[in-house]
C-alpha positions in Angstrom: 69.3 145.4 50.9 70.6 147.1 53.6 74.4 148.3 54.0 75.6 150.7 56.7 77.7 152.8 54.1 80.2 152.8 51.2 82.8 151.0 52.9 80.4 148.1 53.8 81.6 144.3 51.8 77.8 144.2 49.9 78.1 148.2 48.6 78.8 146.9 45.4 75.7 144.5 45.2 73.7 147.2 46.6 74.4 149.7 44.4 73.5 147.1 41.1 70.2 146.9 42.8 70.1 150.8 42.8 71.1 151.7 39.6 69.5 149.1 37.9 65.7 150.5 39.2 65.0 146.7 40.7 64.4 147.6 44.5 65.2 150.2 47.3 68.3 150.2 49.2 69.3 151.2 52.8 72.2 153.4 53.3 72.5 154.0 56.9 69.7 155.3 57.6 68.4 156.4 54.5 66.2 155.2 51.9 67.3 155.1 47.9 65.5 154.0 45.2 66.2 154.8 41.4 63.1 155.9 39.4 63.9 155.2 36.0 60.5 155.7 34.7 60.2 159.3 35.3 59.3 162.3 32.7 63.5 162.4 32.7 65.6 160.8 30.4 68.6 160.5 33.5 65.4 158.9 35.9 65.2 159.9 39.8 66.8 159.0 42.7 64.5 159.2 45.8 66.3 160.0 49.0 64.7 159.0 52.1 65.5 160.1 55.5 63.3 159.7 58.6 60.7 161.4 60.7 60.1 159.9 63.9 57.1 161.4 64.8 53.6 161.2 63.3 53.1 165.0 61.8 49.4 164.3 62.1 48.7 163.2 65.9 48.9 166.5 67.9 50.8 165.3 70.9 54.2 165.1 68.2 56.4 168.2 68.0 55.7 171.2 67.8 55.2 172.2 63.9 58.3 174.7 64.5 60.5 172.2 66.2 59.0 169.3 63.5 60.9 172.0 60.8 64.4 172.2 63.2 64.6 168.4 63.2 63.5 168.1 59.6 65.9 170.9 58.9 68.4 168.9 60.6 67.5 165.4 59.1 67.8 166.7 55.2 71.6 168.2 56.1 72.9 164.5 57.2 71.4 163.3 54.4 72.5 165.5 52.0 75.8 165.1 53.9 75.9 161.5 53.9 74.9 161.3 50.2 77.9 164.1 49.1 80.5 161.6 51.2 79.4 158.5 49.6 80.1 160.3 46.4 83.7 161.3 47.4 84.4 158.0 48.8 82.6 155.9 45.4 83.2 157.5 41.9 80.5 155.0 40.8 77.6 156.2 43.1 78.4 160.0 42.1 78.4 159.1 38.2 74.8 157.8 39.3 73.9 161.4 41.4 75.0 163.4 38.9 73.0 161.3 36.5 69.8 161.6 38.0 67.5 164.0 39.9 67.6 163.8 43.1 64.7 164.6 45.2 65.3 164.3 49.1 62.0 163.2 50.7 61.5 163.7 54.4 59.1 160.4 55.6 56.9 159.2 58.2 56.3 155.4 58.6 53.6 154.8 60.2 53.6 151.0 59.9 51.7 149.9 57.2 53.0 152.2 54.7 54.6 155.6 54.5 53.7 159.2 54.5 55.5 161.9 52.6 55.8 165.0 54.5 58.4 167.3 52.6 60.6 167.3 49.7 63.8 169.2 49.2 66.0 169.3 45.9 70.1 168.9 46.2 70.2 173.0 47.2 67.6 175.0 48.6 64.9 174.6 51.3 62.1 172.1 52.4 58.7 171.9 50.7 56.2 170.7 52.8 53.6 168.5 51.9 49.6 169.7 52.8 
């Protein structure tokens, strides 16, 4: 299910779907998807936010200004997430609930791949 943010009339179906583990959502344009099967008792909530370009063909970015725009991409979403919190007391009972992991992806078409991962604080980890 996709909803543009908080404010949008099917926010409160989409967040059952989230916090019940059955599917992904789409908030704007990120990615969530509750884990509840992880090695935690509070389960994981996946983050997604896009990369547009394909880190493995070499006529994308520059692997410096790939880090700028991935640098840039994780502070919206971060930012988006800490706004849908202020805005829905629900949603940040289910953040502070869970570990987030921020995850920095590259569709490709037929499936994804994972090229960082960042916690709520601190910097990107890139993927090899």
């Amino acid at each position: 299910m996709q909803v543009n943010d908080v404010t949008d009339s099917r926010w409160p179906a989409a967040l059952d779907l989230l916090d019940s583990g059955e599917t992904w959502i789409g908030l704007g344009d990120l990615v969530l998807c509750c884990d509840l099967a992880t090695e935690r008792t509070r389960g994981r909530l996946h983050v997604e936010f896009p990369c547009r370009f394909d880190p493995l063909r070499g006529d994308g970015p520059a692997p410096d200004r790939l880090g700028h725009v991935a640098t840039a991409g994780l502070a919206r979403a971060r930012e988006l997430i800490g706004t849908a919190c202020d805005v829905d007391p629900r949603f940040a009972t289910l953040v502070a609930r869970s570990d987030v992991l921020y995850e920095f992806v590259h569709d490709y078409g037929m499936g994804t791949l994972l090229v960082a991962t960042a916690r709520p604080e601190g910097p990107l980890t890139w993927k090899q």
